[in-house]
Backbone atoms as SQL, in Angstrom:
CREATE TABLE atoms (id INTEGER PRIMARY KEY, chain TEXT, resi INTEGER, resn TEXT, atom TEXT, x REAL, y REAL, z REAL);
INSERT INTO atoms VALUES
  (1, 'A', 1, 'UNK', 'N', 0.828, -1.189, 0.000),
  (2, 'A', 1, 'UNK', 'CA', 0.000, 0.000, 0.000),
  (3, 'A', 1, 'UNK', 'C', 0.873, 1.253, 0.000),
  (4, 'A', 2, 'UNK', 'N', 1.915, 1.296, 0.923),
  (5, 'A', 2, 'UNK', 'CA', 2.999, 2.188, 0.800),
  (6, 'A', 2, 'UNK', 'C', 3.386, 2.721, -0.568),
  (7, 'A', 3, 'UNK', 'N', 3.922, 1.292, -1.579),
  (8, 'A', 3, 'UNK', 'CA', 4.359, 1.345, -2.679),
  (9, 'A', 3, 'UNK', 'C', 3.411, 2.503, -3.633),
  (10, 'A', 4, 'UNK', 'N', 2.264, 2.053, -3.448),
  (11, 'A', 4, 'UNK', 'CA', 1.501, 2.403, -4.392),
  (12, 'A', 4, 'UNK', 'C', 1.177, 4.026, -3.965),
  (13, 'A', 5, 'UNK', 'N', 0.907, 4.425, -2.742),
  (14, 'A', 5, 'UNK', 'CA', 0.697, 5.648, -2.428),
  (15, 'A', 5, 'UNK', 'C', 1.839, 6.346, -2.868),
  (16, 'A', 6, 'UNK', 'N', 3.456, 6.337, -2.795),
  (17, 'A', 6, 'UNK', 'CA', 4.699, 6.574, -3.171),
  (18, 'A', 6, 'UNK', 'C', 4.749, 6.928, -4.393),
  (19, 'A', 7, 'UNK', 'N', 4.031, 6.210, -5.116),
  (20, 'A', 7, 'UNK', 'CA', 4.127, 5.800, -6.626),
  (21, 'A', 7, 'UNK', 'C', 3.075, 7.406, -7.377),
  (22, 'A', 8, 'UNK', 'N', 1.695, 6.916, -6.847),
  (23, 'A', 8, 'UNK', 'CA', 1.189, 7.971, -6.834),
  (24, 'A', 8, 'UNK', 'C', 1.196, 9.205, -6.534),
  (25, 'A', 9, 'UNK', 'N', 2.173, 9.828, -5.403),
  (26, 'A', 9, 'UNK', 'CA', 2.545, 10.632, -5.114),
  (27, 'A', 9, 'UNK', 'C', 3.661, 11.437, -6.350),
  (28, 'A', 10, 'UNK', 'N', 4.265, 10.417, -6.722),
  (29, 'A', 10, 'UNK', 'CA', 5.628, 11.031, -8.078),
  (30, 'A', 10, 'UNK', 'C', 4.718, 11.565, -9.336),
  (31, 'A', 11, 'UNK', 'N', 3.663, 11.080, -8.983),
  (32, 'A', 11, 'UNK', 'CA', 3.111, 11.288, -10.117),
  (33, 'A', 11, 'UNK', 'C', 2.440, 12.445, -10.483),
  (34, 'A', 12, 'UNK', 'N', 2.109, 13.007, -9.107),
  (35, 'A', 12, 'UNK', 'CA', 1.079, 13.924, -9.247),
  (36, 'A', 12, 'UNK', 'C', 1.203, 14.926, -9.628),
  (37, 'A', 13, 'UNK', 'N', 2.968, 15.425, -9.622),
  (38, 'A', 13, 'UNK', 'CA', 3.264, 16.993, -10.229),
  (39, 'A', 13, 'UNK', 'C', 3.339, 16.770, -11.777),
  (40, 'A', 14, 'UNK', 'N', 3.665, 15.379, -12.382),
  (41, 'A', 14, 'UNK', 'CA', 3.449, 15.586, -13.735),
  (42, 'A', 14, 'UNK', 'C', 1.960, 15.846, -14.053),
  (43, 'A', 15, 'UNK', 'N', 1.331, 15.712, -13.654),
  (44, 'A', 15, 'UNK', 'CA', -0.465, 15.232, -14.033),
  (45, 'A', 15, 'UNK', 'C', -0.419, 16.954, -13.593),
  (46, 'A', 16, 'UNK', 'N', 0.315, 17.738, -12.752),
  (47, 'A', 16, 'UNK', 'CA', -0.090, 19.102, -12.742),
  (48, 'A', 16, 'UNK', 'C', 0.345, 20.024, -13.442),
  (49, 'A', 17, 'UNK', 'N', 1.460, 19.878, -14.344),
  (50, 'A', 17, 'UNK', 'CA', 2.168, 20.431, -14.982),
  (51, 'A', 17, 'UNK', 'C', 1.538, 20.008, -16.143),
  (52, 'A', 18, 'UNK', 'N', 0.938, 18.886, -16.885),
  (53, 'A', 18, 'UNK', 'CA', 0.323, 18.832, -18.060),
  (54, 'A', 18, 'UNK', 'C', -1.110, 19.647, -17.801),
  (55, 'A', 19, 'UNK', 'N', -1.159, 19.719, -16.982),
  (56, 'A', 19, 'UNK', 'CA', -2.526, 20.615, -16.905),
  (57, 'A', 19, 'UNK', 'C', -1.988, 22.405, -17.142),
  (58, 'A', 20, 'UNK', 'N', -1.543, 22.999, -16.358),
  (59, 'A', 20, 'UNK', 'CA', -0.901, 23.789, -16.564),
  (60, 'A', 20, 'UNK', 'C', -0.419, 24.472, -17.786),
  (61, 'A', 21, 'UNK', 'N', 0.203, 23.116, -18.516),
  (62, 'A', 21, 'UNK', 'CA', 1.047, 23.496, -20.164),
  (63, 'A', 21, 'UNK', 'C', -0.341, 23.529, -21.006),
  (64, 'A', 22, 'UNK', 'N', -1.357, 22.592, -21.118),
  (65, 'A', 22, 'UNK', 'CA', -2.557, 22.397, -21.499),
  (66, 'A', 22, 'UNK', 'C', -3.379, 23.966, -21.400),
  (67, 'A', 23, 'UNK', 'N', -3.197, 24.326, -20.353),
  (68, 'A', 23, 'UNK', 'CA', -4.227, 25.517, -19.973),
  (69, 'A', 23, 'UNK', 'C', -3.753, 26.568, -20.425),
  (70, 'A', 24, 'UNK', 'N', -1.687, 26.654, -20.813),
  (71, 'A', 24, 'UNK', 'CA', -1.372, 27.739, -21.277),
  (72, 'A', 24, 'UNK', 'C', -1.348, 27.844, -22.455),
  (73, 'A', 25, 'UNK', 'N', -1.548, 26.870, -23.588),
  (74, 'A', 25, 'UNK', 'CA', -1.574, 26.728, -24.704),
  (75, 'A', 25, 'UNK', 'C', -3.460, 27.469, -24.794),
  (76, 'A', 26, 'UNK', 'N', -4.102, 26.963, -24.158),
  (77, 'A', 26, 'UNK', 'CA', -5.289, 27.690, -24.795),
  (78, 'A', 26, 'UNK', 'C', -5.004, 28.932, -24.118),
  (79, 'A', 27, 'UNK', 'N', -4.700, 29.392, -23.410),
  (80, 'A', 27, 'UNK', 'CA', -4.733, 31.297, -23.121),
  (81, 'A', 27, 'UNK', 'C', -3.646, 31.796, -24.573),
  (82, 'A', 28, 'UNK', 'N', -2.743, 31.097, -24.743),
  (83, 'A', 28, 'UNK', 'CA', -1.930, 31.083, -26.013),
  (84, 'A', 28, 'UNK', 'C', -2.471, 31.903, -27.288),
  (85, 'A', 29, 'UNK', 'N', -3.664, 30.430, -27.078),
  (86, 'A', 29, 'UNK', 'CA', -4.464, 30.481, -28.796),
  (87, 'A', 29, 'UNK', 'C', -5.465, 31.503, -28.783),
  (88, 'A', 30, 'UNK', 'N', -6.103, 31.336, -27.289),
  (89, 'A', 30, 'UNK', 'CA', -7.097, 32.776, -27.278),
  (90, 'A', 30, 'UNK', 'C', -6.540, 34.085, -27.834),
  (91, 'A', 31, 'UNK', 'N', -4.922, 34.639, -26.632),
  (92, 'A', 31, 'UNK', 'CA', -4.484, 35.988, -27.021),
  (93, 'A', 31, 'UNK', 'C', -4.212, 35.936, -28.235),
  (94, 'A', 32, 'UNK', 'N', -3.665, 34.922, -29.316),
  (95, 'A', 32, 'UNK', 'CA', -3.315, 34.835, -30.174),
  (96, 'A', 32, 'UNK', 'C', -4.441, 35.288, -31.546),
  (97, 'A', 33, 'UNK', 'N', -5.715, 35.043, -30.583),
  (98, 'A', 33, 'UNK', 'CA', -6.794, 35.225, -32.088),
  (99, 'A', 33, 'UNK', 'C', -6.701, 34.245, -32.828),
  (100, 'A', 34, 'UNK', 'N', -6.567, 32.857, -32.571),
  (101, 'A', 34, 'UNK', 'CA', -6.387, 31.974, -33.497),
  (102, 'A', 34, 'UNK', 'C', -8.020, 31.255, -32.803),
  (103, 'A', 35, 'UNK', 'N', -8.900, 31.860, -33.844),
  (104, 'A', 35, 'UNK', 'CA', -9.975, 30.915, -33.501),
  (105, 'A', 35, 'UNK', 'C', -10.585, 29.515, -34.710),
  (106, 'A', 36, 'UNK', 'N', -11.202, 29.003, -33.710),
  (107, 'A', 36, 'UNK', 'CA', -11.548, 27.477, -34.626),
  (108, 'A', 36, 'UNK', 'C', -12.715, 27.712, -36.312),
  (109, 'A', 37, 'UNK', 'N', -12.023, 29.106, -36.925),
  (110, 'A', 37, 'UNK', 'CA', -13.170, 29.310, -37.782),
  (111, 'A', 37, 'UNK', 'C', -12.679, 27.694, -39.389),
  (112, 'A', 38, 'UNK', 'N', -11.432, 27.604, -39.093),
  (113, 'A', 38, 'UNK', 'CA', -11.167, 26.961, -40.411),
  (114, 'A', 38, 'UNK', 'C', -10.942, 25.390, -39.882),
  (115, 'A', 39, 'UNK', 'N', -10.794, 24.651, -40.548),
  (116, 'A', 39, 'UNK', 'CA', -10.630, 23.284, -39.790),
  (117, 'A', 39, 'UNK', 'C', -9.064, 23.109, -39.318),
  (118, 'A', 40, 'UNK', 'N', -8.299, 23.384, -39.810),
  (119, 'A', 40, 'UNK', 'CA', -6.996, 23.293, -38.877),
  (120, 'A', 40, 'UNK', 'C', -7.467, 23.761, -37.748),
  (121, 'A', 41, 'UNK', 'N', -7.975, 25.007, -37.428),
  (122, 'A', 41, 'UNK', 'CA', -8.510, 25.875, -36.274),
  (123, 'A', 41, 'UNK', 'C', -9.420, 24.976, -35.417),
  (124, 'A', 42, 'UNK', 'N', -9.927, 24.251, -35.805),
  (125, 'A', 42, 'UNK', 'CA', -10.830, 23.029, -35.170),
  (126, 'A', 42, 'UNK', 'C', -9.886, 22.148, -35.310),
  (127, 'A', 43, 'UNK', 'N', -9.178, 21.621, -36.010),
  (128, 'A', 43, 'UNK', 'CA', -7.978, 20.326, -35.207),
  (129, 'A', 43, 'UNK', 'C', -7.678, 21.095, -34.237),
  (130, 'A', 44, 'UNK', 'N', -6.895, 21.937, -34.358),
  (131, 'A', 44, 'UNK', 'CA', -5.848, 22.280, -33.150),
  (132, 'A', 44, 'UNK', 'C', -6.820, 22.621, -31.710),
  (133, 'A', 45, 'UNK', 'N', -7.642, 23.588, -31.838),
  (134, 'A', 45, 'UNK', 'CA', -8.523, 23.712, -30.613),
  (135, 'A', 45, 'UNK', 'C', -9.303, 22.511, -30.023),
  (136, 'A', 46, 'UNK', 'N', -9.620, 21.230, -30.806),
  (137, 'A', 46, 'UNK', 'CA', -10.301, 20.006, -30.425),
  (138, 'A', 46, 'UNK', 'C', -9.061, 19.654, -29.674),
  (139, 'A', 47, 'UNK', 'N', -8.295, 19.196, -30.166),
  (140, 'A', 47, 'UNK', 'CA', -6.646, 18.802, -29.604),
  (141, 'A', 47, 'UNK', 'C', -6.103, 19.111, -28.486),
  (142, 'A', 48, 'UNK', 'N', -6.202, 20.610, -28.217),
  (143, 'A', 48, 'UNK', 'CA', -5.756, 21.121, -26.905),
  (144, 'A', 48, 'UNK', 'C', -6.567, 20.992, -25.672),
  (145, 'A', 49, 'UNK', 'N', -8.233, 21.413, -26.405),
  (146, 'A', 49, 'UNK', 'CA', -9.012, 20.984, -25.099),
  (147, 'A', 49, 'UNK', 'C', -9.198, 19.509, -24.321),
  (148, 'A', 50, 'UNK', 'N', -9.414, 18.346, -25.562),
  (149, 'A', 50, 'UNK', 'CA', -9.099, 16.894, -25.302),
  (150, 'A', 50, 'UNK', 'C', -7.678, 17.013, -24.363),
  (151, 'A', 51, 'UNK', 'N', -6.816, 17.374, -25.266),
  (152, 'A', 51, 'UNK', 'CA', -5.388, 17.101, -23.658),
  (153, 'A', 51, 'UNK', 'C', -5.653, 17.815, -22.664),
  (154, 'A', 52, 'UNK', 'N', -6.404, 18.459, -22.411),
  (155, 'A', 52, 'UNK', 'CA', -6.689, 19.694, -20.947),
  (156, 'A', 52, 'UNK', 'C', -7.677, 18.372, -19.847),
  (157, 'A', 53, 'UNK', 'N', -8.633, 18.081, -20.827),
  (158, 'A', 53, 'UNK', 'CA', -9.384, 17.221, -20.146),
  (159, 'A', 53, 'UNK', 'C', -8.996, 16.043, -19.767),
  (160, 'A', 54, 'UNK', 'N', -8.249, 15.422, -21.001),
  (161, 'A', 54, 'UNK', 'CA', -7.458, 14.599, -20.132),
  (162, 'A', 54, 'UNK', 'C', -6.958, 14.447, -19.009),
  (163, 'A', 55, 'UNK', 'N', -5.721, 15.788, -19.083),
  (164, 'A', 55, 'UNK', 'CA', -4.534, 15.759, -17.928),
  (165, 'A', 55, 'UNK', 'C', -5.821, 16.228, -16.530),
  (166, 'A', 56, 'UNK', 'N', -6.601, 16.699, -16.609),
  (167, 'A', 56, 'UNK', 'CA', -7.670, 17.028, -15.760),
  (168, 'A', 56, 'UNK', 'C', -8.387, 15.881, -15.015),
  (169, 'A', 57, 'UNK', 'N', -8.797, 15.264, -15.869),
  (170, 'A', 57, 'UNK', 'CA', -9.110, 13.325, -15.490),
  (171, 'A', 57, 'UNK', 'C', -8.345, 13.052, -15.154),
  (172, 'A', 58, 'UNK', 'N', -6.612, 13.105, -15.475),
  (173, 'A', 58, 'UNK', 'CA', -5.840, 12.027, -14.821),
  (174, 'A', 58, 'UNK', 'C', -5.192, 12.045, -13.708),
  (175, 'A', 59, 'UNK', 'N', -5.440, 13.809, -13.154),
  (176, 'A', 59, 'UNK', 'CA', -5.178, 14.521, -12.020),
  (177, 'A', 59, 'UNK', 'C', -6.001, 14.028, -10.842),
  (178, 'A', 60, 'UNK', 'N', -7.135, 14.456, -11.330),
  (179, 'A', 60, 'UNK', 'CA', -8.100, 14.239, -10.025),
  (180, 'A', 60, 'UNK', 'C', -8.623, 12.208, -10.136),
  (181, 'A', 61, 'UNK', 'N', -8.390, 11.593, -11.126),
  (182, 'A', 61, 'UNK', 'CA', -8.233, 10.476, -10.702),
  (183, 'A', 61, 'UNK', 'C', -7.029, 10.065, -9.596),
  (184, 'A', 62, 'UNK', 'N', -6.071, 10.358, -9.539),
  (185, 'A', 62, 'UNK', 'CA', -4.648, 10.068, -8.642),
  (186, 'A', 62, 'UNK', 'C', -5.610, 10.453, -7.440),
  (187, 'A', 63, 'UNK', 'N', -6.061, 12.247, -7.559),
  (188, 'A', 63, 'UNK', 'CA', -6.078, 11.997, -6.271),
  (189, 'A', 63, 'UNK', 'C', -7.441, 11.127, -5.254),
  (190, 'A', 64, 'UNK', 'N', -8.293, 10.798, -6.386),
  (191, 'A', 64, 'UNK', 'CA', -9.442, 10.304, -5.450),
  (192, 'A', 64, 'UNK', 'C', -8.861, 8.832, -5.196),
  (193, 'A', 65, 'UNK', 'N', -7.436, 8.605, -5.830),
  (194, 'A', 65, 'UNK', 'CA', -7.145, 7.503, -5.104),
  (195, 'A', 65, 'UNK', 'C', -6.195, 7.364, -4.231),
  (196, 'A', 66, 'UNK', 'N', -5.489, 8.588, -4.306),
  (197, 'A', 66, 'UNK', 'CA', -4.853, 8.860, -2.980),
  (198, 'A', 66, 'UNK', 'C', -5.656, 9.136, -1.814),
  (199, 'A', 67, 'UNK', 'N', -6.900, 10.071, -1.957),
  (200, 'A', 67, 'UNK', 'CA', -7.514, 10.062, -0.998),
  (201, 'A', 67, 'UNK', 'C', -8.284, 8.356, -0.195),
  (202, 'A', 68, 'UNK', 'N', -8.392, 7.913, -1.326),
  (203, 'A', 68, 'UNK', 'CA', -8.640, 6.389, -0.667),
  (204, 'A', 68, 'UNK', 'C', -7.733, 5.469, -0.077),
  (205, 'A', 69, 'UNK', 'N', -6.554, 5.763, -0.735),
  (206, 'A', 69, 'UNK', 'CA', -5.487, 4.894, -0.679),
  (207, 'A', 69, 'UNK', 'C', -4.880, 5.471, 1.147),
  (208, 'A', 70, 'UNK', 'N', -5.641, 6.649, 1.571),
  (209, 'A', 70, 'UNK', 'CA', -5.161, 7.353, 2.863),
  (210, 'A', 70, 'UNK', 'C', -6.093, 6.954, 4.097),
  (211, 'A', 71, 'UNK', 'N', -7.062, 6.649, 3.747),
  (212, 'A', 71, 'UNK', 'CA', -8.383, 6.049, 4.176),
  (213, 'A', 71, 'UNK', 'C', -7.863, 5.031, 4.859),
  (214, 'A', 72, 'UNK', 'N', -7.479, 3.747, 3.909),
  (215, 'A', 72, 'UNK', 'CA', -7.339, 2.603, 4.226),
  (216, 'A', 72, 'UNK', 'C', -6.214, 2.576, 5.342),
  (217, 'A', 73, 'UNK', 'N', -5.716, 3.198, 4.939),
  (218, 'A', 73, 'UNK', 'CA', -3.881, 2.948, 5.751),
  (219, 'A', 73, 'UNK', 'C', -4.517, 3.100, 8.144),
  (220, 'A', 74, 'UNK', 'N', -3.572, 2.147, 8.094),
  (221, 'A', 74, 'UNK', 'CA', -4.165, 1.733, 9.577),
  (222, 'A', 74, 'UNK', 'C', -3.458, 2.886, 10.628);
């Protein structure tokens, strides 16, 4: 159980930092005026928000299992 809380723990600043890089790429594209009118403009904006949501899911998954994984511990 140790292992795994440990494990999860290394993990969690990457899962915050892809969020982060994710979130600065769209303030990026916003100041930038690059909106989704053409379809590259829709690849790229589908693209960035999918990885935002991702790294967002894979964040708060760690921690609802760290929070469990803290639960258990005797």
């Amino acid at each position: 159980m140790n292992d795994k809380i440990r494990l999860l723990e290394q993990q969690l600043p990457m899962d915050v930092v892809k969020l982060i890089i994710s979130l600065s790429i769209i303030t990026a594209l916003f100041l930038l005026q690059l909106r989704p009118d053409s379809p590259s403009g829709v690849l790229l904006w589908s693209t960035v928000v999918i990885y935002a949501l991702l790294s967002l899911g894979s964040l708060l998954y760690r921690l609802l299992t760290l929070k469990h994984c803290y639960r258990q511990r005797p």
